[in-house]
N, C-alpha and C positions, 0 to 999 in steps of 0.2 A: 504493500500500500504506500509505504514511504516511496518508493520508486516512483511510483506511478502520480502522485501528489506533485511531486519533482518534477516529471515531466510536462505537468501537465500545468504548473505556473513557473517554468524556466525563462529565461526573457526571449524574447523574438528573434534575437540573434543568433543563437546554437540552433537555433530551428534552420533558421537562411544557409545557415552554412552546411546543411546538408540537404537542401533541397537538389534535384535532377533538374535538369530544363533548364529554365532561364538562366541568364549569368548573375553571380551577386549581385551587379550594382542594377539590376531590373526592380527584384523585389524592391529593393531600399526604396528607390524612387516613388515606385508604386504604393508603398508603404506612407512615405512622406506626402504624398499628396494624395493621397485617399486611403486614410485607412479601412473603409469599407471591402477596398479591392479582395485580399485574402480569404474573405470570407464568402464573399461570391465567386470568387474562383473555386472553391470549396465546395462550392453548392453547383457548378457547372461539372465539375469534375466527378464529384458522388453520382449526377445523374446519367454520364458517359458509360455507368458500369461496373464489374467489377475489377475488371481491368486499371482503373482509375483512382481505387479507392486509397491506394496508399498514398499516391498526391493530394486526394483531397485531404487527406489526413494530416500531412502536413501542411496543408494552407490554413485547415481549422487551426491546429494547433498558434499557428503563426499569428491568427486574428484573435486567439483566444489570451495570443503573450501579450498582445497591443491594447486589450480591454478585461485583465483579468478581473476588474469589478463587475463585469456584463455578463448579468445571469442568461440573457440569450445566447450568448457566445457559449457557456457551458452548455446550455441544451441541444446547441447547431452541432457540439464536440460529440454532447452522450447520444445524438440522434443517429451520426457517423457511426457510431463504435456499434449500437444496436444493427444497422445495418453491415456492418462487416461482419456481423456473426452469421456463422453455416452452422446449422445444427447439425451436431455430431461431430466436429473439427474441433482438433485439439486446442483451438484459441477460442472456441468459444463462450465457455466460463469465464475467461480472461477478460472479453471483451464485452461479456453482459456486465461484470464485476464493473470496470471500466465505466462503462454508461451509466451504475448507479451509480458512483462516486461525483460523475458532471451532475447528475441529476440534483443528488443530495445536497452538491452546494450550488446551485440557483435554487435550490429554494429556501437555504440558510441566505442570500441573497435577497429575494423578492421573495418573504412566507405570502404574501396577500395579492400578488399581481395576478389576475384573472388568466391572463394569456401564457405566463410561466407555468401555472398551476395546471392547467389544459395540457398541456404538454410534459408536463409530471406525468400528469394522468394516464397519458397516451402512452407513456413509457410501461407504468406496471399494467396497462393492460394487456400491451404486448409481451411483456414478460409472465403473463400467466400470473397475475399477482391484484384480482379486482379489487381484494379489500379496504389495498393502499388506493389502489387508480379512485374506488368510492370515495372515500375520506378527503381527495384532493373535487374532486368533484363538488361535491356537498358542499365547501366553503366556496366555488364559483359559482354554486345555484343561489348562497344566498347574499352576493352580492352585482350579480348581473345577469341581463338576459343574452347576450351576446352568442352564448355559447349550448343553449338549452337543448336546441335537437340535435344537435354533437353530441352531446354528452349523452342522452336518452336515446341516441342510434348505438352509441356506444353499447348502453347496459346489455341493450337488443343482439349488439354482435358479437359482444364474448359472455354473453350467456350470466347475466349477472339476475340472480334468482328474482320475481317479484317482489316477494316478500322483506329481501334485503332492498330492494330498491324504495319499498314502501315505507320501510323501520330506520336504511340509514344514508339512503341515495339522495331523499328529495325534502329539503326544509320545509315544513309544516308551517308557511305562510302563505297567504291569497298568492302573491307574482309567480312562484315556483310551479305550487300546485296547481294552479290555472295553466300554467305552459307544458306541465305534464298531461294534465286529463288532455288537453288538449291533441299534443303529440300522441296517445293510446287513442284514443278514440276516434280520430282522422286519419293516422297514419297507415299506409298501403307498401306494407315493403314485401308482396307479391308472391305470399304466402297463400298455398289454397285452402290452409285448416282456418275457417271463419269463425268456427268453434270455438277455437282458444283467441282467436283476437278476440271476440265479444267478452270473453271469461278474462283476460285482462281489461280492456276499460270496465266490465260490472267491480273488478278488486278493487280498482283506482277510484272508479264511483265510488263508493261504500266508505274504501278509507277518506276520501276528501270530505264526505258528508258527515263522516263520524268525529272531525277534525275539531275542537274547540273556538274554532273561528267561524264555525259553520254557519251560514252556508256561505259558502269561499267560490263554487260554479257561480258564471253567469249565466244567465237564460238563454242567451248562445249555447254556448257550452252543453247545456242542458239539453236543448232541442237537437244537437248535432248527436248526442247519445240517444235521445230517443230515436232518432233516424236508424243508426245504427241497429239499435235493436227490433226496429218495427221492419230492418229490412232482411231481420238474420230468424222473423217473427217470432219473437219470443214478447210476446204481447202480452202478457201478464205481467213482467216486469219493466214493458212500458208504461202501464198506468201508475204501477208502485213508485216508481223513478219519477215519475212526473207530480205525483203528490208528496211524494218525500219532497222533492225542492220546492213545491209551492208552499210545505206546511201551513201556517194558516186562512192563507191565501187562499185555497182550493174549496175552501166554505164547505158543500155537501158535497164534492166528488172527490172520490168516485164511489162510496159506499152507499149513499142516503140516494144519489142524482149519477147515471152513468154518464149522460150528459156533460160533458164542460161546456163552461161559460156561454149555460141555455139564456142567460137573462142578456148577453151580448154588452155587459157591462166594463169588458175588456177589451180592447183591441183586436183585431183578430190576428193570429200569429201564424199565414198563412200563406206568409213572402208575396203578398200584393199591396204596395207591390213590391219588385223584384230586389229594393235595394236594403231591403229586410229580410235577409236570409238568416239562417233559414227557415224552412218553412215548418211546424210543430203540427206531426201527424196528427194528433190528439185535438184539436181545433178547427173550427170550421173554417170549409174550405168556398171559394168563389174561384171560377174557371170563366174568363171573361170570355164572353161572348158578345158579337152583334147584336142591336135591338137592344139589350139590356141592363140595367143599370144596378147595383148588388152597393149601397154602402148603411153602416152605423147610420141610427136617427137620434142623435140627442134632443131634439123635439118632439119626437111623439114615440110612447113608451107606455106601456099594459101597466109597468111596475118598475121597480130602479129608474136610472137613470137615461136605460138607453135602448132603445129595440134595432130591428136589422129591417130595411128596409129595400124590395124589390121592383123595381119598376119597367113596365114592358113596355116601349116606346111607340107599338103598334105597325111595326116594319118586316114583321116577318111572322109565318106560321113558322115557328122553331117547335123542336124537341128538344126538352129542356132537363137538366139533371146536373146543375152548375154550381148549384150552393148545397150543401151537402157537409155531413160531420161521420167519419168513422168510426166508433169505439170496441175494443174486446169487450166481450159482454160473456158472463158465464152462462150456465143453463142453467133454467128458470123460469117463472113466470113473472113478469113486467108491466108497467100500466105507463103508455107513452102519455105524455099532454103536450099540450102548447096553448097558446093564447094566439089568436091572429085576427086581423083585420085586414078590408080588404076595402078598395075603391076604384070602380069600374070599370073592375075586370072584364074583358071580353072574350068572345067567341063562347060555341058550347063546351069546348073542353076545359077553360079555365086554368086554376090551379090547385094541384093537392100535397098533400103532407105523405110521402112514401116512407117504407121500413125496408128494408132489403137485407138478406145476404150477401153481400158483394161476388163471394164468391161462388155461390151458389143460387141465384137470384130463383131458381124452379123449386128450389126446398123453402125458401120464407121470402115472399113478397106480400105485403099489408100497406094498403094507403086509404087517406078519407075520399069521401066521395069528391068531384070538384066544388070548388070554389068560381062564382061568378059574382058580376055586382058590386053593392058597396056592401061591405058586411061591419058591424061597428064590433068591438074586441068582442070574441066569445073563445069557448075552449073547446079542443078537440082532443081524442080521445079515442088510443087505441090497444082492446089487449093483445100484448104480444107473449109468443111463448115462445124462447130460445129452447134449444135441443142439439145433440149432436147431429150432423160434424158441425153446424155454424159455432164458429168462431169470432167472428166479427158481426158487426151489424151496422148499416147505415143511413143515418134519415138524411131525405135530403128535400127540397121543391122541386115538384116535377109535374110535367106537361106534356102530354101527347099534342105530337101534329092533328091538325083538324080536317075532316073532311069536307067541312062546308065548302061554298065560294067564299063566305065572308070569315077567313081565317086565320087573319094578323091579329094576334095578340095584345093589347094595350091594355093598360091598367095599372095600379101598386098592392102588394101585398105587403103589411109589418106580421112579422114576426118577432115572439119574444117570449119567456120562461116556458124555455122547453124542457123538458123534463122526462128521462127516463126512471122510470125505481118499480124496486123490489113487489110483488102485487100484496106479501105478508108482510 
């Protein structure tokens, strides 16, 4: 080790004077008016090959005699010495030995410098060593974001268990944890077991909810794992996840009202439009269409504050199935309502209130009779009974094309306290 210590802060001179290639008085110059030079010839020559490596070795070393306070310089040195090792050649212990000793001192150098620490990092992950690489990690999660999905592709590529990443990878504060769920539960690195991606973001879910800061997800955040999981359909613990983060937000859903926000007293989270992404399966939806106009009425409302309000401009016989909400609904018996008004609706088909299977629309379809006219708020009113296979269920406004001549559409329909629940 003494040797090696020696060598590796000797002055710049014993280096020059056994350098190949250039003549002495090259270096010197280049040295005196740039000291940077050595170390980029360092870095030209490492990537020439193996052929090369013993001159880049010496040009490190020569840039490392010129700035031996430069914790970079030790990492460019312990970077070289890692890369000269062949596994299973007799220099290779030698020269792992070597690169921790550069390593150890830029970080006796820089303990807190975010970009040293990274490249600590990078050293014991490459040497088979995560628990150091974690440790140097952890202190750049909890001072920048610079380096988040490096570090979390890292865990991912040398295998660094979840559960350590959860107990001692990732600081247990809003910025970190937010940059984690994030990365688990969007990331695509081209795996086809979707299985265990989902089973990582539900771990990450859980741990960040269970978090003393809680709740630390954003409604982003939130909606991006409901996606997830609504697309891997594990719809039971869509709705679980969705009222875990709303807690007492969620009022009576989904236990009392299968229904979310039947009273339309929220926003709808529906990415309409589109620069609100994304869009929350769980939430009514509107698929814009010609002829027809789908927004919130904060003026005229059954109850609360605020009803959904549809209006047919009279430009088209459409068939219609454009405002609509999906929910997992278990088997059961159910008693739908809603409250609706209605002003001069046209044609004989009108509009009605459907139930559907989505995926199965031959095994459970239920709607009211049409709607025509003005109609002033009443209630509607339908028993449904879920059964297996339906899984899903969907209410939506809907309207057959007409056969009349006279068969464009005009009128507004409000809607509002919709409501699904339990018939006991």
């Amino acid at each position: 080790m003494l040797g090696v210590a020696l060598a590796l802060v000797g002055t710049w001179r014993a280096y020059i004077d056994g350098l190949q290639g250039p003549p002495l008085e090259q270096p010197c110059r280049i040295l005196a008016c740039d000291p940077d030079q050595p170390g980029r010839a360092a870095d030209r020559l490492a990537d020439e090959g193996p052929e090369q490596q013993a001159s880049a070795l010496r040009f490190s070393l020569l840039a490392l005699a010129n700035e031996p306070a430069s914790p970079f310089r030790w990492c460019d040195l312990g970077d070289l010495y890692l890369l000269m090792r062949s596994p299973g050649s007799a220099q290779s212990a030698d020269y792992l030995l070597q690169a921790r000793t550069c390593f150890r001192r830029a970080e006796e150098l820089a303990p807190s410098n975010p970009n040293i620490l990274q490249r600590i990092a990078n050293f014991y992950f490459q040497a088979g060593e995560p628990a150091e690489a974690v440790q140097r990690t952890y202190r750049i999660l909890e001072r920048v974001r610079d380096f988040d999905d490096i570090i979390f592709s890292s865990y991912t590529r040398f295998g660094v268990p979840q559960a350590d990443v959860l107990s001692h990878g990732v600081p247990p504060e809003p910025a970190p944890v937010r940059s984690y769920l994030r990365f688990v539960i969007t990331r695509n690195d081209g795996r086809s077991d979707a299985t265990s991606h989902v089973d990582a973001a539900a771990a990450a879910w859980n741990w960040a909810s269970s978090l003393p800061q809680a709740p630390i997800a954003t409604e982003t955040l939130a909606k991006s794992y409901l996606n997830l999981l609504w697309r891997q359909k594990e719809f039971s613990s869509v709705v679980q996840a969705w009222a875990g983060y709303l807690g007492s937000r969620a009022g009576d859903y989904p236990r009392a009202n299968r229904i979310f926000n039947g009273g339309f007293e929220s926003e709808l989270s529906d990415g309409n439009p589109p620069s609100i992404p994304p869009a929350n399966p769980l939430d009514w939806r509107r698929d814009d269409t010609d002829g027809v106009d789908m927004q919130r009425d904060l003026q005229v409302q059954q109850q609360g504050q605020a009803s959904m309000r549809i209006t047919f401009r009279g430009t088209r016989n459409l068939e219609f199935h454009n405002f609509s909400q999906t929910q997992p609904v278990p088997p059961g018996v159910y008693r739908f309502r809603a409250m609706v008004k209605t002003e001069s609706i046209t044609t004989d088909q009108g509009v009605r209130l459907r139930i559907i299977d989505p995926d199965a629309p031959a095994h459970f379809d239920l709607s009211t009779p049409p709607m025509t006219g003005s109609i002033h708020w009443q209630q509607v009113e339908l028993r449904v009974e879920v059964s297996p296979p339906t899984r899903l269920v969907r209410v939506e406004v809907a309207r057959q094309p007409s056969l009349k001549f006279d068969s464009k559409i005009a009128g507004t329909l409000w809607l509002d306290a919709v409501s699904l629940t339990p018939a006991n």
